[in-house]
N, CA, C and O atoms as CSV, one atom per row, in Angstrom:
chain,resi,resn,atom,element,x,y,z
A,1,UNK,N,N,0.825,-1.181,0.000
A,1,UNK,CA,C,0.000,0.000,0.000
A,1,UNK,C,C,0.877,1.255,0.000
A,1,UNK,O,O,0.466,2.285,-0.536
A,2,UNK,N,N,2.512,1.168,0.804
A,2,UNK,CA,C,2.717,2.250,1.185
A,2,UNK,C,C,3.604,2.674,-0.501
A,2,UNK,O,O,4.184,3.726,-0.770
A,3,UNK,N,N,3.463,1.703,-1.203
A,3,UNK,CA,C,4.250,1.760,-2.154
A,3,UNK,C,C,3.715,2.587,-3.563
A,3,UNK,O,O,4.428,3.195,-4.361
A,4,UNK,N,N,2.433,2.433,-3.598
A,4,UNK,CA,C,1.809,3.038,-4.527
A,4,UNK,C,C,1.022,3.880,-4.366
A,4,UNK,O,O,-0.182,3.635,-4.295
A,5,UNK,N,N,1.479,4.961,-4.278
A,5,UNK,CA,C,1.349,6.569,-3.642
A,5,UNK,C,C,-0.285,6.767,-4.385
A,5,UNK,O,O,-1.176,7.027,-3.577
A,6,UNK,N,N,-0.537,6.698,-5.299
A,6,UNK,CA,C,-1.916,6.831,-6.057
A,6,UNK,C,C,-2.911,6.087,-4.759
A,6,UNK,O,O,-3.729,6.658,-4.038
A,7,UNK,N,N,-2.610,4.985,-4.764
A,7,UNK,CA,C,-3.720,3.723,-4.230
A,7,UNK,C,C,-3.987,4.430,-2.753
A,7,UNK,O,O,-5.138,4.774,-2.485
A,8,UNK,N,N,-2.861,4.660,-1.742
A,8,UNK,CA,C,-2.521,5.109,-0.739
A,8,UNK,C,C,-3.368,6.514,-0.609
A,8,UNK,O,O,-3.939,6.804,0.443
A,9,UNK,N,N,-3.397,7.350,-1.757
A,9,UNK,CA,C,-4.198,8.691,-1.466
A,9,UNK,C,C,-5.465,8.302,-1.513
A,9,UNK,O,O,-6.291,8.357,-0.602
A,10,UNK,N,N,-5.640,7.795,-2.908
A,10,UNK,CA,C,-7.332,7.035,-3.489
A,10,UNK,C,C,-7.981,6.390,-1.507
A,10,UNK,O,O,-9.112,6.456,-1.026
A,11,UNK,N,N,-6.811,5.900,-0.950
A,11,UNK,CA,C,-7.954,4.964,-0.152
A,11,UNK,C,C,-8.020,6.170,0.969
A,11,UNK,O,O,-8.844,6.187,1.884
A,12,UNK,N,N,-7.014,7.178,0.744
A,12,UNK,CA,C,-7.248,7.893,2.207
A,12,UNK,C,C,-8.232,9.243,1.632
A,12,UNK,O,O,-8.561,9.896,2.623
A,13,UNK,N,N,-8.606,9.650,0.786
A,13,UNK,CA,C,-9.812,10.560,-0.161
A,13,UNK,C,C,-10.895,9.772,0.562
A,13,UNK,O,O,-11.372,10.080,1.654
A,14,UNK,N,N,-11.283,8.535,-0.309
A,14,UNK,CA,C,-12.440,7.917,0.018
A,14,UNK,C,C,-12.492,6.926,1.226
A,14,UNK,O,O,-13.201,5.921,1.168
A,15,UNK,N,N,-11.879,7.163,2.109
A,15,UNK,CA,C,-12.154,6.512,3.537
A,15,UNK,C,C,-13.756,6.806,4.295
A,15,UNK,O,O,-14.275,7.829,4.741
A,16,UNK,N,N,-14.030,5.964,4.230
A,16,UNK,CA,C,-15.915,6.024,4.999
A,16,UNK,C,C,-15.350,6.747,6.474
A,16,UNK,O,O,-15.241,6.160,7.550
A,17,UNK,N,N,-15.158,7.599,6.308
A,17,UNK,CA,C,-15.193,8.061,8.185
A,17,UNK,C,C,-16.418,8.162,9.327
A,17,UNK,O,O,-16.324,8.256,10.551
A,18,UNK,N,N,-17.437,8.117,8.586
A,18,UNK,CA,C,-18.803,8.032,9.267
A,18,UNK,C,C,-18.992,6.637,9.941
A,18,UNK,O,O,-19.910,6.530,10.754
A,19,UNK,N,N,-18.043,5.345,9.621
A,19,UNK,CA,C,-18.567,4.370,9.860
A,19,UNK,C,C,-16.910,3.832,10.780
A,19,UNK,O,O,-16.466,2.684,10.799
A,20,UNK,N,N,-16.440,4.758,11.286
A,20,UNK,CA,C,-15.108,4.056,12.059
A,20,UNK,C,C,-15.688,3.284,13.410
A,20,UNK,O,O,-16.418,4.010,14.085
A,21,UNK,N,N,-15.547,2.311,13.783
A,21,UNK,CA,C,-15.925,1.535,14.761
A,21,UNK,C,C,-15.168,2.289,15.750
A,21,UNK,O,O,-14.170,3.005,15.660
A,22,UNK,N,N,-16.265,1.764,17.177
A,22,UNK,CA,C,-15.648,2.322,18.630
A,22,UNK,C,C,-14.438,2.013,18.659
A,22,UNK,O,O,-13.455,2.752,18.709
A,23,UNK,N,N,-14.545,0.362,18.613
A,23,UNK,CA,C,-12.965,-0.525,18.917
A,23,UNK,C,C,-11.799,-0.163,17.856
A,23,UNK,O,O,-10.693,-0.624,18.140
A,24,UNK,N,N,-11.893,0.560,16.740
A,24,UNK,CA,C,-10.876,1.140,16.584
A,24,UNK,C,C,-10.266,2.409,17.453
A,24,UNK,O,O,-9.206,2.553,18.062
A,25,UNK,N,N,-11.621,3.421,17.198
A,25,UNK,CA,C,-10.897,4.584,18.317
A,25,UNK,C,C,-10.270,4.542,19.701
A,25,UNK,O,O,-9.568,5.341,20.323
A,26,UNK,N,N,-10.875,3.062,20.033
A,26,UNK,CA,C,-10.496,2.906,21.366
A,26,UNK,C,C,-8.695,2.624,21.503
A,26,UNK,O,O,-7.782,2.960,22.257
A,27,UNK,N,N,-8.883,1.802,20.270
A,27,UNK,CA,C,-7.640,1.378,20.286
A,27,UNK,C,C,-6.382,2.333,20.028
A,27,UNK,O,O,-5.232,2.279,20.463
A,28,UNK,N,N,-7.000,3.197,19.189
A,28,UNK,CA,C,-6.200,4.606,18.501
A,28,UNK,C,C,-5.859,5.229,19.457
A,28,UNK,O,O,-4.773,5.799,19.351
A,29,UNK,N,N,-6.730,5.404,20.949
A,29,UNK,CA,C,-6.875,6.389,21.577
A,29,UNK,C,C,-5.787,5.845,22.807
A,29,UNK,O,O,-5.008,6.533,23.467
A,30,UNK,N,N,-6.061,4.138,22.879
A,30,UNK,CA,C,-5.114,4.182,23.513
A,30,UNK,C,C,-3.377,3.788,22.944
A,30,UNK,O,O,-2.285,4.131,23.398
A,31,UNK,N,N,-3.657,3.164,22.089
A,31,UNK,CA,C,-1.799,3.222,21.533
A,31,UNK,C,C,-1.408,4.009,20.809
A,31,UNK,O,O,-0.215,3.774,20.618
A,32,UNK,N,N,-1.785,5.003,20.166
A,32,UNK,CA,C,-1.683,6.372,19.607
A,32,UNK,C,C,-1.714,7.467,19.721
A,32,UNK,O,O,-0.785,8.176,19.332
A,33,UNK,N,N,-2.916,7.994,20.355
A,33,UNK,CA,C,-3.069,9.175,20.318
A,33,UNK,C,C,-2.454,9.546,21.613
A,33,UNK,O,O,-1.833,10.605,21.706
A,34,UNK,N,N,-2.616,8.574,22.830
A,34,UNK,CA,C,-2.054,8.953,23.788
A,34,UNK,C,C,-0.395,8.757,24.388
A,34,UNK,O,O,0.113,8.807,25.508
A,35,UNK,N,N,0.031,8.552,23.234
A,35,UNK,CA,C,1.587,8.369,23.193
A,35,UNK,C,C,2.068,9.854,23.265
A,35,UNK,O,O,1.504,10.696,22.566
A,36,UNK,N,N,3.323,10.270,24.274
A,36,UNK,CA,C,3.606,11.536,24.759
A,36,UNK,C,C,4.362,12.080,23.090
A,36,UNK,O,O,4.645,13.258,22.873
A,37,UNK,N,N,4.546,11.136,22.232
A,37,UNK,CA,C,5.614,11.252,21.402
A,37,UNK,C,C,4.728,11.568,19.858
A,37,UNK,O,O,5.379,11.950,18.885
A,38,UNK,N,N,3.758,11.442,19.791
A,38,UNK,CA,C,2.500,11.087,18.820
A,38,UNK,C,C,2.591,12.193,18.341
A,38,UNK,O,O,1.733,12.220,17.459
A,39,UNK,N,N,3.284,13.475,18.379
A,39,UNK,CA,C,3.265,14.908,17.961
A,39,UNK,C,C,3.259,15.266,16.346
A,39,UNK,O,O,3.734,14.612,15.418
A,40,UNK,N,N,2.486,16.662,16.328
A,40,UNK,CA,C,3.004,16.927,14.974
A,40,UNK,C,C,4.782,17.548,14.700
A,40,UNK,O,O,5.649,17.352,13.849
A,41,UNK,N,N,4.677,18.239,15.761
A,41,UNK,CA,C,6.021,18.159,14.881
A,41,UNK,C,C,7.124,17.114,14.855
A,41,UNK,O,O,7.967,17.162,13.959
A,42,UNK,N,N,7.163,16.180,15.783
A,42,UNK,CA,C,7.530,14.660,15.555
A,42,UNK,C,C,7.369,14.189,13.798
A,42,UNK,O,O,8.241,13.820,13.011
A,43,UNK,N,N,5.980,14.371,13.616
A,43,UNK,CA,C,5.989,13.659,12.686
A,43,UNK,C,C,6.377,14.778,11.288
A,43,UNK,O,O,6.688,14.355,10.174
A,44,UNK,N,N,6.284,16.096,11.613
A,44,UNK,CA,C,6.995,17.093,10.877
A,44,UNK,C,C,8.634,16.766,10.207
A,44,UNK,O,O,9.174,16.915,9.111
A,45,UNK,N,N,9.011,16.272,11.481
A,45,UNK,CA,C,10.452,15.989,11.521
A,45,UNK,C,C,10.740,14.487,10.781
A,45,UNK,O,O,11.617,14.339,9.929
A,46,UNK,N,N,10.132,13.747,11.104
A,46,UNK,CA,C,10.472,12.738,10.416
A,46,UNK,C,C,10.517,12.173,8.830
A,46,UNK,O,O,11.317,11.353,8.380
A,47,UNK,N,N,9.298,12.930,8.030
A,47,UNK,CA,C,8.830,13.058,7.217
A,47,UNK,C,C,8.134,13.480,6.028
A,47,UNK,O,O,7.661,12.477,5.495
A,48,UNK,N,N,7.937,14.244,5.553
A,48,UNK,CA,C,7.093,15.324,4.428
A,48,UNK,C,C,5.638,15.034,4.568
A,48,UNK,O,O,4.634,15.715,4.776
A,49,UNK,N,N,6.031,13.112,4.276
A,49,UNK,CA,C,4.775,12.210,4.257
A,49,UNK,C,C,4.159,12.018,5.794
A,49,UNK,O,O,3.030,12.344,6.163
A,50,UNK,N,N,4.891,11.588,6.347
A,50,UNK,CA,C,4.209,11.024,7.514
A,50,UNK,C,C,3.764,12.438,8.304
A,50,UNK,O,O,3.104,12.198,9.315
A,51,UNK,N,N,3.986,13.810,8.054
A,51,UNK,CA,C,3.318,14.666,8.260
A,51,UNK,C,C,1.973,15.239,8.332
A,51,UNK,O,O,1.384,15.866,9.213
A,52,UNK,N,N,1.543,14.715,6.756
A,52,UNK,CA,C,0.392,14.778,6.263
A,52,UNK,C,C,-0.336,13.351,6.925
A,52,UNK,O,O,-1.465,13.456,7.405
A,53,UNK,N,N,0.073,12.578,6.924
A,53,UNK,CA,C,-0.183,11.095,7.546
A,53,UNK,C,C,-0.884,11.410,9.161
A,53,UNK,O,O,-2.080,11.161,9.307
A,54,UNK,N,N,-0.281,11.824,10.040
A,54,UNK,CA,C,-0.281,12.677,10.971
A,54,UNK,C,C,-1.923,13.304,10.899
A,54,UNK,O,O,-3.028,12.910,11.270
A,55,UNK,N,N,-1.456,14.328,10.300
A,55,UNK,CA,C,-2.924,15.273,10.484
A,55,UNK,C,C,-4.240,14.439,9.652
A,55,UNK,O,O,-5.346,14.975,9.726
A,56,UNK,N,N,-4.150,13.532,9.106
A,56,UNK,CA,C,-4.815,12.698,8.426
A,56,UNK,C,C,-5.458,11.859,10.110
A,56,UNK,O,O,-6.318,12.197,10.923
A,57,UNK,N,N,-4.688,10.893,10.035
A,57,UNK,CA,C,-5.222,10.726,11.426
A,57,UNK,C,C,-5.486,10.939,13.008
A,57,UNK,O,O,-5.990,10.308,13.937
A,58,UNK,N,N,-4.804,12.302,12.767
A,58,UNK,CA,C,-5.813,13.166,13.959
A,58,UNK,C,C,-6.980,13.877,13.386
A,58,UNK,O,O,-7.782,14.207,14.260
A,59,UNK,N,N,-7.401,14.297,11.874
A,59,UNK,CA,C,-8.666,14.824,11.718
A,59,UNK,C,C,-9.729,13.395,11.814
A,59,UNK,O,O,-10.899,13.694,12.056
A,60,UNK,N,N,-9.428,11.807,11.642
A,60,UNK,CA,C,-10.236,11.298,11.834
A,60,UNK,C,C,-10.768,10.925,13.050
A,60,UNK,O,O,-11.949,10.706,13.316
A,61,UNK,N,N,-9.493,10.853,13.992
A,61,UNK,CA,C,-9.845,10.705,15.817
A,61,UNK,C,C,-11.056,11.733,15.834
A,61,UNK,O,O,-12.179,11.434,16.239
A,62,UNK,N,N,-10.607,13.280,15.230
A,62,UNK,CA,C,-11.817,13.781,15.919
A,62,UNK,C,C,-12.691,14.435,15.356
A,62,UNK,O,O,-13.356,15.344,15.854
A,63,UNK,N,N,-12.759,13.927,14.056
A,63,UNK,CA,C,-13.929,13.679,13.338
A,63,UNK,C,C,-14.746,12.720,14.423
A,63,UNK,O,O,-15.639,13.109,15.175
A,64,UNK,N,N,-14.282,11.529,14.331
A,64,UNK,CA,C,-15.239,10.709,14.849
A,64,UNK,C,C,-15.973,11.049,16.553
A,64,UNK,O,O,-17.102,10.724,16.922
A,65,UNK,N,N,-14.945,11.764,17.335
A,65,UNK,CA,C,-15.221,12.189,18.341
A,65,UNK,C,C,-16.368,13.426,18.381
A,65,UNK,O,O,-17.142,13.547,19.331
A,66,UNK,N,N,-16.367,14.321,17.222
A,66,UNK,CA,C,-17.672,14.957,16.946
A,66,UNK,C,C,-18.436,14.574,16.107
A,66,UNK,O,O,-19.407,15.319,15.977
A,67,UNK,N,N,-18.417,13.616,15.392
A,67,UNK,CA,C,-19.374,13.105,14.760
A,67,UNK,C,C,-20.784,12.461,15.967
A,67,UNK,O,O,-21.987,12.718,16.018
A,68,UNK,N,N,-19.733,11.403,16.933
A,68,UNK,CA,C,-20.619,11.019,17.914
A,68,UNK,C,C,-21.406,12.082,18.746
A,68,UNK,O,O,-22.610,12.063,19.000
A,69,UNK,N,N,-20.422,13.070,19.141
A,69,UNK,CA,C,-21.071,14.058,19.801
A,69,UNK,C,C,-22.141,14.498,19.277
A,69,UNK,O,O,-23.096,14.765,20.007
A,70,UNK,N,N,-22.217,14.684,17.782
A,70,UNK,CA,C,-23.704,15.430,17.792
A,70,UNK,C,C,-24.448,14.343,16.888
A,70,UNK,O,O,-25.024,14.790,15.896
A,71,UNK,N,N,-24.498,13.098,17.095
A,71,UNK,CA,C,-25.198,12.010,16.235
A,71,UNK,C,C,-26.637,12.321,17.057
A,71,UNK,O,O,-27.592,11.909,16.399
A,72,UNK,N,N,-27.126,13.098,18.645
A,72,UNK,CA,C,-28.220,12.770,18.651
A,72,UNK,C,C,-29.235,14.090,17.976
A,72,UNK,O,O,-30.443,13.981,17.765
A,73,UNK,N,N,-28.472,15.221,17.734
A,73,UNK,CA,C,-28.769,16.270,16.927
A,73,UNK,C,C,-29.084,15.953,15.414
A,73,UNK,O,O,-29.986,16.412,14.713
A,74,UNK,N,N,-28.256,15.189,15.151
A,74,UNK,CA,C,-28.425,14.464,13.589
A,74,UNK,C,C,-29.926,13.577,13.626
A,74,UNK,O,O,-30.619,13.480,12.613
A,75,UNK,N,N,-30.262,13.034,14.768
A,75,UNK,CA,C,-30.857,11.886,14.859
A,75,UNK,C,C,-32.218,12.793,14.624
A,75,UNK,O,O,-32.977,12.605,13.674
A,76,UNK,N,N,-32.448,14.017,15.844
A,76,UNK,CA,C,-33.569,14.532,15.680
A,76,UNK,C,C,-33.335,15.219,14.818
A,76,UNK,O,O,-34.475,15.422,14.400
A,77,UNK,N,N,-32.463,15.966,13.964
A,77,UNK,CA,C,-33.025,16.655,12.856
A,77,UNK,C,C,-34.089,15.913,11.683
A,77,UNK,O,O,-35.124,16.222,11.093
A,78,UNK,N,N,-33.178,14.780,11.743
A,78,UNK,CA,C,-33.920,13.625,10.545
A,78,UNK,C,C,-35.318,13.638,11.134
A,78,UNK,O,O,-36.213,13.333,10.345
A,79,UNK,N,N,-35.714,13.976,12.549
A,79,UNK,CA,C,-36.956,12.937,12.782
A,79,UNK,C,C,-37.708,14.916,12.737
A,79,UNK,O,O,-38.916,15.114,12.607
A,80,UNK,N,N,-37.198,15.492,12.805
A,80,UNK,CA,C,-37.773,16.430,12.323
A,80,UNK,C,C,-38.583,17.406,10.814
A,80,UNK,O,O,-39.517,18.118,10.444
A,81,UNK,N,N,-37.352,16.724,10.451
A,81,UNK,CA,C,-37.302,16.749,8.791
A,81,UNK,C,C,-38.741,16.077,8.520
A,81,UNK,O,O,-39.628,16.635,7.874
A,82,UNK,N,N,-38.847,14.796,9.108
A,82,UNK,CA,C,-39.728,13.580,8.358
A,82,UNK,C,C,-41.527,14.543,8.713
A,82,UNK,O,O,-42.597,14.870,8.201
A,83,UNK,N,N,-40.667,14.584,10.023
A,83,UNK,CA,C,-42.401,15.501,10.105
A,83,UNK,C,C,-43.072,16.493,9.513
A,83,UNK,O,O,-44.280,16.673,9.366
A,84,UNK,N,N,-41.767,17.360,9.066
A,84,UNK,CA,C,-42.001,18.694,8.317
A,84,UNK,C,C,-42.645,18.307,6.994
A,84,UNK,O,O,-43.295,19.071,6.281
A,85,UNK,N,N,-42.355,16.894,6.731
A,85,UNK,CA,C,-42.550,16.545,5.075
A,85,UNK,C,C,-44.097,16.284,5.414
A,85,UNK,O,O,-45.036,16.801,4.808
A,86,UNK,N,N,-44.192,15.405,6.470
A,86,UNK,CA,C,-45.693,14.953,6.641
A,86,UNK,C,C,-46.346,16.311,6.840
A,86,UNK,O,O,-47.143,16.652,5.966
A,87,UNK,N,N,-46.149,17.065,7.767
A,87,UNK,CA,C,-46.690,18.446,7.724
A,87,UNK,C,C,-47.120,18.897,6.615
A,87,UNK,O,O,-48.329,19.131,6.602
A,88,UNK,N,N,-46.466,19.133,5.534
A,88,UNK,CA,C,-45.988,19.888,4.453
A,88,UNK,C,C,-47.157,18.969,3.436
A,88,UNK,O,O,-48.014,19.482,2.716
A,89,UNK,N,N,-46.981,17.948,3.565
A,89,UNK,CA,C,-48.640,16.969,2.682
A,89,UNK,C,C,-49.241,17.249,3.259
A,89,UNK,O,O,-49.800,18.297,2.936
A,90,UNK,N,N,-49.523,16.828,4.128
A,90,UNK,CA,C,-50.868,17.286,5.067
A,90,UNK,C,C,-51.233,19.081,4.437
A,90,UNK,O,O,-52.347,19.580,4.276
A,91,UNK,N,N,-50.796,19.289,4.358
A,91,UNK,CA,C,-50.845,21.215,4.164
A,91,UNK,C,C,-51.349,21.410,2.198
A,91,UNK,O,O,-52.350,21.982,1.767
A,92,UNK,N,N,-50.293,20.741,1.421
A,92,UNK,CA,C,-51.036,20.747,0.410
A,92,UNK,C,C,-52.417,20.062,0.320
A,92,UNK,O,O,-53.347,20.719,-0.146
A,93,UNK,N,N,-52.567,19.137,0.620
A,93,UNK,CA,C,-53.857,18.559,0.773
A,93,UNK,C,C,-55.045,19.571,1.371
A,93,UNK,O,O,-56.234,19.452,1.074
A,94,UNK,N,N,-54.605,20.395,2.097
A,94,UNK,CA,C,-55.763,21.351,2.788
A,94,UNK,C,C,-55.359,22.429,1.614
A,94,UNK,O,O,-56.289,22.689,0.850
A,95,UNK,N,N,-54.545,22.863,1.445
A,95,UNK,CA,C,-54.745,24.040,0.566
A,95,UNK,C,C,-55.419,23.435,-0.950
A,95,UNK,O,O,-56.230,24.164,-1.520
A,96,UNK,N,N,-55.220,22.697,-1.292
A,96,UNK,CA,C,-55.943,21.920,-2.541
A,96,UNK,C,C,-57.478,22.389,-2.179
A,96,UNK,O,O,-58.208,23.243,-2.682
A,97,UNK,N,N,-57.654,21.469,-1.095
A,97,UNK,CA,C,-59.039,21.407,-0.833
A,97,UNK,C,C,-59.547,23.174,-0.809
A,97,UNK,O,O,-60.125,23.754,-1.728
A,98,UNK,N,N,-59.180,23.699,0.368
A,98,UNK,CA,C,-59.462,25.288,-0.096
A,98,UNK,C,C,-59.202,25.705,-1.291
A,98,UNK,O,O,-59.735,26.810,-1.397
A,99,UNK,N,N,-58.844,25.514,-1.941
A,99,UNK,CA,C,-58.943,25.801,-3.587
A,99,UNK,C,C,-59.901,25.413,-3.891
A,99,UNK,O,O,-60.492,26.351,-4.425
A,100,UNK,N,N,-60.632,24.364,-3.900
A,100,UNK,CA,C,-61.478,24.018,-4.142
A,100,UNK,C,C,-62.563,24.831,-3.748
A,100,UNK,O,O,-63.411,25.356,-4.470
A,101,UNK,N,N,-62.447,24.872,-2.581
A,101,UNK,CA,C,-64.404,25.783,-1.786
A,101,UNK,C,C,-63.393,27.098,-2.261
A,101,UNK,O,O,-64.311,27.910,-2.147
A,102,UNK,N,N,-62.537,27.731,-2.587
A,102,UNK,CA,C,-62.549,29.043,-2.988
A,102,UNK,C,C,-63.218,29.232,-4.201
A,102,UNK,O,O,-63.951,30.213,-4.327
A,103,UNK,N,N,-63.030,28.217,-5.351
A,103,UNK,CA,C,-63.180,27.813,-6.589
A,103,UNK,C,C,-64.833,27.961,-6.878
A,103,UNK,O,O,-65.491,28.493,-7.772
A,104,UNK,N,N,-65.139,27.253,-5.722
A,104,UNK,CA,C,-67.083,26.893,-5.777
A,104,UNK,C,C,-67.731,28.177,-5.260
A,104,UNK,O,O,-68.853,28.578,-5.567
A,105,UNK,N,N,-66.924,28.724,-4.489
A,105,UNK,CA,C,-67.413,29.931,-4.026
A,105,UNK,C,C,-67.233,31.605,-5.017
A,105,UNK,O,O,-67.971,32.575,-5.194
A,106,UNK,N,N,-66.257,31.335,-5.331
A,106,UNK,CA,C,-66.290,32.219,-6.784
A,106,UNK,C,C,-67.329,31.895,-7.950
A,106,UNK,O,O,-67.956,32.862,-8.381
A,107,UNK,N,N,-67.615,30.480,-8.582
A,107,UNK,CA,C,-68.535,30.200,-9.429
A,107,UNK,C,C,-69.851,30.399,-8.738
A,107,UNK,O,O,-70.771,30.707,-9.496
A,108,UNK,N,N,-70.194,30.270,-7.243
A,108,UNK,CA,C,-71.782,30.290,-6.912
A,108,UNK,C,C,-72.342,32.452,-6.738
A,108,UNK,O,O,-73.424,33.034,-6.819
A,109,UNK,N,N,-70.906,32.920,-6.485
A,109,UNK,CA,C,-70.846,34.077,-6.582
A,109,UNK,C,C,-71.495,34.571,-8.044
A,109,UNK,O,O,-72.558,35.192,-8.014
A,110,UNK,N,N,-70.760,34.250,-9.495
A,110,UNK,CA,C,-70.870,34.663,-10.426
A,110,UNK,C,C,-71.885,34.585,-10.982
A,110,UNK,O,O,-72.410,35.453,-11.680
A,111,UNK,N,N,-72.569,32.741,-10.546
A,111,UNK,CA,C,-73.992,32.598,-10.404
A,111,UNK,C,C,-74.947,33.768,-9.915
A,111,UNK,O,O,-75.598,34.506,-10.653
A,112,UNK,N,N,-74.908,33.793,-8.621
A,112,UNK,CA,C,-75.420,34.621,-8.189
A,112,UNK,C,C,-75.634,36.088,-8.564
A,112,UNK,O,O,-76.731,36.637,-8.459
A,113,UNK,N,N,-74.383,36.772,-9.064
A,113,UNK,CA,C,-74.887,37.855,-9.860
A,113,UNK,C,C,-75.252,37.738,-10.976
A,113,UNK,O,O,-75.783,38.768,-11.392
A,114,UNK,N,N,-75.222,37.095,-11.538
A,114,UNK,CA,C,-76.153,36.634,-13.130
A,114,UNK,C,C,-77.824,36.310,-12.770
A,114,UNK,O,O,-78.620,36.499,-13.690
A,115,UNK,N,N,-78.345,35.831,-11.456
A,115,UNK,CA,C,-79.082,35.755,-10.964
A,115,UNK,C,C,-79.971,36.824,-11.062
A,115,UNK,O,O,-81.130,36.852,-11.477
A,116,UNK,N,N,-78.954,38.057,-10.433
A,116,UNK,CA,C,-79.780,39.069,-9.596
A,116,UNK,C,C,-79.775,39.970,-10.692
A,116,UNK,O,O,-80.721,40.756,-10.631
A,117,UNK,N,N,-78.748,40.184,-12.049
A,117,UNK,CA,C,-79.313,40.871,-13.215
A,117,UNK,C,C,-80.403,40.264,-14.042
A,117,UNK,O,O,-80.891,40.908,-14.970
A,118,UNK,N,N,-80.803,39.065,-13.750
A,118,UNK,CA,C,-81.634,38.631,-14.613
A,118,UNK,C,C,-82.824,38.621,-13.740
A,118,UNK,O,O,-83.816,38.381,-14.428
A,119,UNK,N,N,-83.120,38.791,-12.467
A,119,UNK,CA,C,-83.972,39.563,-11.713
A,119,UNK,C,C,-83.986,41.132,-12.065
A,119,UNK,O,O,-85.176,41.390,-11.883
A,120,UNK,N,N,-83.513,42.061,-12.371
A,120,UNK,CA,C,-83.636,43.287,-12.410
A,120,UNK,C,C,-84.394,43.049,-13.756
A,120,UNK,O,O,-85.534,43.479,-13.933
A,121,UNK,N,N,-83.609,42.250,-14.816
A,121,UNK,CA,C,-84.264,43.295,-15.902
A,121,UNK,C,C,-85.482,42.197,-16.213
A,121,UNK,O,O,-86.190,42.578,-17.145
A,122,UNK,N,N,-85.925,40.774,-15.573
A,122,UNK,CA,C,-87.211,41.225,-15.642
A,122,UNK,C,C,-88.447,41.893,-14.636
A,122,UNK,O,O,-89.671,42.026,-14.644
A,123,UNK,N,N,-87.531,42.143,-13.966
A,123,UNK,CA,C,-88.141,43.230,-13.194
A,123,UNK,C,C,-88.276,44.463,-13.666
A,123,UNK,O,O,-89.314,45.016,-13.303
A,124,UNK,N,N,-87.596,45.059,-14.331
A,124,UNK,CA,C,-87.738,45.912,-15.888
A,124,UNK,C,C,-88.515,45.836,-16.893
A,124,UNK,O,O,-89.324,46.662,-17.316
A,125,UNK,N,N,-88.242,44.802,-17.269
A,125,UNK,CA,C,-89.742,43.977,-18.029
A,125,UNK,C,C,-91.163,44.415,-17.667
A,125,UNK,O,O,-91.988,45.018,-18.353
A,126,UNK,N,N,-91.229,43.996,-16.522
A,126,UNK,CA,C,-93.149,44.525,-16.073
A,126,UNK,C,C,-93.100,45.318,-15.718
A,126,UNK,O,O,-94.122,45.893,-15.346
């Protein structure tokens, strides 16, 4: 892997970070991250690569560490979302329908004054 610099970026671009298991972080957290020596500029010093390597896997430690943090914010937005949609049908469905009695109520209107001129003028008539 470490050999073919393409493959090596390709897998670290498209790494699923949403789906890192506990028992990795746990493990990260304890033989890695908490090593006194685990530094960036450690790894500044050692490497060009293992630099970037470095901040690569400290943005995923805590990625994942705020990802969890706000998974129950995520959780209710979704369950919020879902309602807004049901809301949101529910709502066209009533405004449809009021379209409708606006609709009948404009035509019984127009009726109605066609009514009441055709009362006047034969009331004109006699």
């Amino acid at each position: 892997m470490l050999n073919d610099v393409n493959t090596l970026m390709n897998d670290l671009v498209t790494y699923k970070k949403e789906s890192i298991g506990g028992h990795l972080i746990k493990r990260l957290q304890e033989k890695i991250m908490s090593d006194a020596e685990f530094t960036y500029d450690r790894a500044k010093g050692a490497s060009y690569a293992i630099q970037f390597l470095f901040l690569w896997v400290k943005a995923m430690f805590d990625f994942n560490k705020v990802f969890n943090e706000t998974r129950p914010l995520r959780e209710k937005l979704e369950a919020t979302q879902k309602i807004l949609a049901e809301k949101t049908a529910e709502l066209k469905v009533k405004m449809d329908a009021l379209e409708e009695v606006n609709n009948k109520i404009q035509s019984l209107e127009e009726l109605f004054d066609q009514k009441i001129k055709e009362k006047e003028r034969l009331t004109n008539e006699i």
